[in-house]
VEXTI-729854 format. One line per 2 residues: number of its first residue (from 1); their letters; for each residue x, y, z of N, C-alpha, C. Coordinates in Angstrom, 3 decimals, m for minus. Atoms other than C-alpha are relative to their C-alpha. Layout:
<recs>
NUM = a = X:Y:Z:X:Y:Z:X:Y:Z  ...
</recs>
This chain:
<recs>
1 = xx = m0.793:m1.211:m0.167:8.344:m34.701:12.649:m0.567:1.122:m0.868  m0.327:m1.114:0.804:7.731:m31.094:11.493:0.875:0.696:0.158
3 = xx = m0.811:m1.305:0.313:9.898:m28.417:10.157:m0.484:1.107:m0.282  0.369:m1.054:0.296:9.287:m25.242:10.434:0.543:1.544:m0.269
5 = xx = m0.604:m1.465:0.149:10.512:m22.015:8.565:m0.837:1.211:m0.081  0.473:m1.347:0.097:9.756:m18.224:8.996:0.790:0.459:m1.334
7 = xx = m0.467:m0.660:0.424:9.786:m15.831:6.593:m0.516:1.606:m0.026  1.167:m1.260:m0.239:9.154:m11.748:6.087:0.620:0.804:0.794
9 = xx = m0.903:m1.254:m1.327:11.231:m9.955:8.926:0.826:0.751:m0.862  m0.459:m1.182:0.791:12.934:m6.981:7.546:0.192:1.082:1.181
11 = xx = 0.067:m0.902:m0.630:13.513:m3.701:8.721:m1.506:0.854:m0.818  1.072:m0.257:0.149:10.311:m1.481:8.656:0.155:1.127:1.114
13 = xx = m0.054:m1.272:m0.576:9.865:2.428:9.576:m1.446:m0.231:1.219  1.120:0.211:m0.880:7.507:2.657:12.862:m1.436:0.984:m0.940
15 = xx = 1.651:m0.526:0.716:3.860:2.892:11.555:m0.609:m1.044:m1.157  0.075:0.690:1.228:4.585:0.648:8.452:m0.729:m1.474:1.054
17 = xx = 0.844:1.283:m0.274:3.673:m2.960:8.079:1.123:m1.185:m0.756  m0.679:0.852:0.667:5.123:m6.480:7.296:m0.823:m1.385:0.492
19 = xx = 0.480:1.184:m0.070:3.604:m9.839:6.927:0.795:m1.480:0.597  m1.272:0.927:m0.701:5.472:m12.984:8.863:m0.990:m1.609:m0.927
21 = xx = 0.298:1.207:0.367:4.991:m16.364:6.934:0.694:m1.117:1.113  m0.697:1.381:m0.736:5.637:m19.741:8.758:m0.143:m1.317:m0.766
23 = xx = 0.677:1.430:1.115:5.754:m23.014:5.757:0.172:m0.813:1.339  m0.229:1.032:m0.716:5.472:m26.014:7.952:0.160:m1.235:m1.270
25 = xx = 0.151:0.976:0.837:6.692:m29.269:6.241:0.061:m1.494:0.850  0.039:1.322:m0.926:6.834:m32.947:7.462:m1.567:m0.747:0.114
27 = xx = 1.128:0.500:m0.823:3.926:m34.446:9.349:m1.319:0.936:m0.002  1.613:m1.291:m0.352:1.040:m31.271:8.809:m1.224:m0.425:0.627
29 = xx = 1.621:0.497:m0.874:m1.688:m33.535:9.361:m0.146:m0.082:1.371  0.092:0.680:m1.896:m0.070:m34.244:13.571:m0.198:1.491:0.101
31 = xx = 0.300:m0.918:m0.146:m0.578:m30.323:13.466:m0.888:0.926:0.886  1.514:m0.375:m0.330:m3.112:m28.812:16.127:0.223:1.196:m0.188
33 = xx = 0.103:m1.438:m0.215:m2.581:m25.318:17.276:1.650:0.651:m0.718  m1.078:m0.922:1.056:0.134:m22.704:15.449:0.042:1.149:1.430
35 = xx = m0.158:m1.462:m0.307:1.501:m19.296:17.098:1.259:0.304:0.068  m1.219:m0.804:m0.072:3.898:m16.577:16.847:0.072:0.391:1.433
37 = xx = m0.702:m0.276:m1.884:6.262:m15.935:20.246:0.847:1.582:m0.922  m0.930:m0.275:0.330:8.547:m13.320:20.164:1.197:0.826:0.900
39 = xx = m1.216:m0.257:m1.216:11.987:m12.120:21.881:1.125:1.096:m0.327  m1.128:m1.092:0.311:13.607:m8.712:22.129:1.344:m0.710:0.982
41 = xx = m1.593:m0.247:m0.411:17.134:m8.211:23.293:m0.087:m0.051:1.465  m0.460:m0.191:m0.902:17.560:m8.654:26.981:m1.522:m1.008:0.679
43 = xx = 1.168:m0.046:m0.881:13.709:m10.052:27.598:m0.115:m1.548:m0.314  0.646:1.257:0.072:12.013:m13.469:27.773:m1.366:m0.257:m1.367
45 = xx = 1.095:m0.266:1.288:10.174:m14.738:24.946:m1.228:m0.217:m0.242  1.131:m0.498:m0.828:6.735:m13.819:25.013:m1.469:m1.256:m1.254
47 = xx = 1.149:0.054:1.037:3.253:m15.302:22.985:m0.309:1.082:m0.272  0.589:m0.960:0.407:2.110:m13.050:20.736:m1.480:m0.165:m0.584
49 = xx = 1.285:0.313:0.179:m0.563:m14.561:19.105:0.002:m1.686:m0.281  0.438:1.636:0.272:m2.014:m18.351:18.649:m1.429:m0.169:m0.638
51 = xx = 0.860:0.160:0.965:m4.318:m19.853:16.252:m0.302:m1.694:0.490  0.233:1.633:m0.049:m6.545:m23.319:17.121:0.050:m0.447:m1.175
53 = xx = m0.169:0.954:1.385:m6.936:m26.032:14.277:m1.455:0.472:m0.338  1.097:m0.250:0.855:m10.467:m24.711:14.433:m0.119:1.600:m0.225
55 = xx = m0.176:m1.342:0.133:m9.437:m21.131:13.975:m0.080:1.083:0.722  0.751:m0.989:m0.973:m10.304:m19.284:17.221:1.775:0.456:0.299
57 = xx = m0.883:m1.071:m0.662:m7.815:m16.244:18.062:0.138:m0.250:0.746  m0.588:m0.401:m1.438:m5.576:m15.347:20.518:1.230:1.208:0.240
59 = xx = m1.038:m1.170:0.218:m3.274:m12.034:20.929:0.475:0.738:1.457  m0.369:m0.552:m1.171:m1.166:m10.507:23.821:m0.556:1.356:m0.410
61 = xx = 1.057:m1.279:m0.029:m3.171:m7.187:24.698:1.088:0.921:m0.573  m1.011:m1.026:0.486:m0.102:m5.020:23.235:0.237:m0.066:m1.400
63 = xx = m0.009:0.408:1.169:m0.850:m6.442:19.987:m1.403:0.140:m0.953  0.865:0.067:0.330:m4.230:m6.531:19.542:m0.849:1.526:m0.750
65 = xx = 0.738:m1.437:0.787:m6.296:m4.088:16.708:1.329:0.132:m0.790  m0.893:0.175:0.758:m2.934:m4.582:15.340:0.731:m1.023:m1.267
67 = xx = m0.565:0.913:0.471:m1.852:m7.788:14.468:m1.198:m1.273:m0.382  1.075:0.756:0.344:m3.575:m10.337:12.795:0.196:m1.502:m0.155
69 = xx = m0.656:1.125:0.192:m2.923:m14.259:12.711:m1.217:m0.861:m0.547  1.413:0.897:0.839:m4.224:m16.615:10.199:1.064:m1.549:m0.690
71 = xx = m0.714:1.037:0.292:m3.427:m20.090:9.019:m0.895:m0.309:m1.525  0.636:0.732:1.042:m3.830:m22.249:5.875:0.178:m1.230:0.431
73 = xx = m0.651:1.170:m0.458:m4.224:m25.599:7.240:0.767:m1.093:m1.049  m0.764:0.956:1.222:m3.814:m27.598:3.814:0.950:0.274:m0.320
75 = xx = m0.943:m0.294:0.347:m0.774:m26.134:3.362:1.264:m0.081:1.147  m1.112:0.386:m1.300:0.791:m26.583:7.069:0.253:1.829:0.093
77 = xx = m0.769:m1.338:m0.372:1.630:m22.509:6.962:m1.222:0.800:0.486  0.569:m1.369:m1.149:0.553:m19.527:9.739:0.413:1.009:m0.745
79 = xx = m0.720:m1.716:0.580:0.929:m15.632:8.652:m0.297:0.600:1.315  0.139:m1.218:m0.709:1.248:m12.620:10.893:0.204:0.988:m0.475
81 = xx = 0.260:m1.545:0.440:m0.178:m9.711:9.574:0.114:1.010:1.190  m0.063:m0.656:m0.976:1.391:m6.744:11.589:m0.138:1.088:m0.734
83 = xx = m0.076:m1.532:0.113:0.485:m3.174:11.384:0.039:0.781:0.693  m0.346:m1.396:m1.150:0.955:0.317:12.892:1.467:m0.696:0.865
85 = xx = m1.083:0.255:m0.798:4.196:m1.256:13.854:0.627:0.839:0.457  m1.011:m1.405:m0.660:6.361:0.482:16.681:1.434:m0.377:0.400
87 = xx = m0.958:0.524:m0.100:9.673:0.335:17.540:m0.110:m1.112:1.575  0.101:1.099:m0.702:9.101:m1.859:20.778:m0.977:m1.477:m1.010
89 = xx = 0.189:1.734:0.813:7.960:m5.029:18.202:0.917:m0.260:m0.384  m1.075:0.551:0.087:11.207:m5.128:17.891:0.516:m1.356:0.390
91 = xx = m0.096:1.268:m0.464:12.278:m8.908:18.120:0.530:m0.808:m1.029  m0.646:1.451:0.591:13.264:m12.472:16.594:m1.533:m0.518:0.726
93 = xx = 0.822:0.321:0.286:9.853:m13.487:15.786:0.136:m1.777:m0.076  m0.102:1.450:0.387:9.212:m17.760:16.007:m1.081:m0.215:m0.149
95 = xx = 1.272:1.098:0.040:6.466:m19.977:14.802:0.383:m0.917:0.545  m0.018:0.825:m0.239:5.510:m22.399:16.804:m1.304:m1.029:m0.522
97 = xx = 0.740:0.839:m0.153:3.415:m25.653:16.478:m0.175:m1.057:1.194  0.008:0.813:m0.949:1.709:m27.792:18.860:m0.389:m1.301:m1.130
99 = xx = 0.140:1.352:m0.060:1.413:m31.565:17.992:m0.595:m1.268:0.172  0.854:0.997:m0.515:m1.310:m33.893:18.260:0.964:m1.153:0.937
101 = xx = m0.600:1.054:m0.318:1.451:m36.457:18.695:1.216:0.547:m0.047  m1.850:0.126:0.010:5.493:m35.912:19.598:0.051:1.337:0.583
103 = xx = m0.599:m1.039:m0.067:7.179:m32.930:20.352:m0.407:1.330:m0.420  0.065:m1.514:1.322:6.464:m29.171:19.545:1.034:0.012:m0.708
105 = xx = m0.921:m0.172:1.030:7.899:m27.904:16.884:0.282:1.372:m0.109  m0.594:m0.854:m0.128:9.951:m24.858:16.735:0.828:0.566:m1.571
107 = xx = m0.884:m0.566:0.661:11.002:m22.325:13.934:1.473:0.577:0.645  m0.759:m0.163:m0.701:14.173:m20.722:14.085:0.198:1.602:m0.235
109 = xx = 0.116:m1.259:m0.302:13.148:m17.283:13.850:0.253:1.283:m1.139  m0.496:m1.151:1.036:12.896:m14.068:11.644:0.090:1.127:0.706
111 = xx = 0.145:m1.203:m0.268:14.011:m10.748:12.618:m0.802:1.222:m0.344  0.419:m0.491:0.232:11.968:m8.214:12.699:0.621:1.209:0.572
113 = xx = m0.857:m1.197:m0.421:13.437:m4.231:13.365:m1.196:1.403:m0.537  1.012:m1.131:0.085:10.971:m1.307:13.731:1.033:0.944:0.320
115 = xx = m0.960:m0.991:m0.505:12.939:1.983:13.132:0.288:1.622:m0.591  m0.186:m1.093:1.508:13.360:5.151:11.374:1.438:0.171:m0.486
</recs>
C-alpha cells in the first residue's frame, strides 16, 4: 500500500507562483510513474503533468513553459513547480501514483485558487 499526501495549494494572485509537494509513504519501492491531475468546479479531472521512474516528462499543452514536474524517488515525493499562474489553474490539484504491483494510489487533493 501507498499513502499519499499533497501539500502547497494556497491562494496566489494571477502571474505569481506556488510549488505542489506530494510525500508518498508505505510501499515507495512498488512506485513506477507519479503525476499531478487536476479538477475545477463543474469539469472532469484532467492530467496535468506525469513523471516516469526514469524521469521522462509529460504536460497538458495549457501547461507547458509553465509548469514543471519533478520527483525524488528515494524519498517516494513528486513537486509541481507552477508559474505565470492564471486564474483558469484554478482547481483541487491530486497526486497520483502508478504501481508496479496493486492498485493506484490516490492523494486527496490540495486546493489551489488563482485570483486577485
Amino acid at each position: 500500500q501507498v499513502q499519499l499526501v499533497e501539500s502547497g495549494g494556497g491562494l496566489v494572485q494571477p502571474g505569481g507562483s506556488l510549488r505542489l509537494s506530494c510525500a508518498a509513504s508505505g510501499t515507495i519501492f512498488n512506485i513506477n510513474n507519479m503525476g499531478w491531475y487536476r479538477q475545477a468546479p463543474g469539469k472532469q479531472r484532467e492530467l496535468v503533468a506525469s513523471i516516469t521512474s526514469g524521469g521522462r516528462t509529460n504536460y497538458v499543452d495549457s501547461v507547458k513553459g509553465r509548469f514543471t514536474i519533478s520527483r525524488d524517488k528515494s524519498k517516494g515525493t513528486v513537486y509541481l513547480q507552477m508559474n505565470s499562474l492564471k486564474p483558469e489553474d484554478t482547481a483541487v490539484y491530486y497526486c497520483r501514483a502508478d504501481l508496479f504491483f496493486g492498485t493506484d494510489s490516490w492523494g486527496k487533493g490540495t486546493l489551489v485558487t488563482v485570483s486577485s
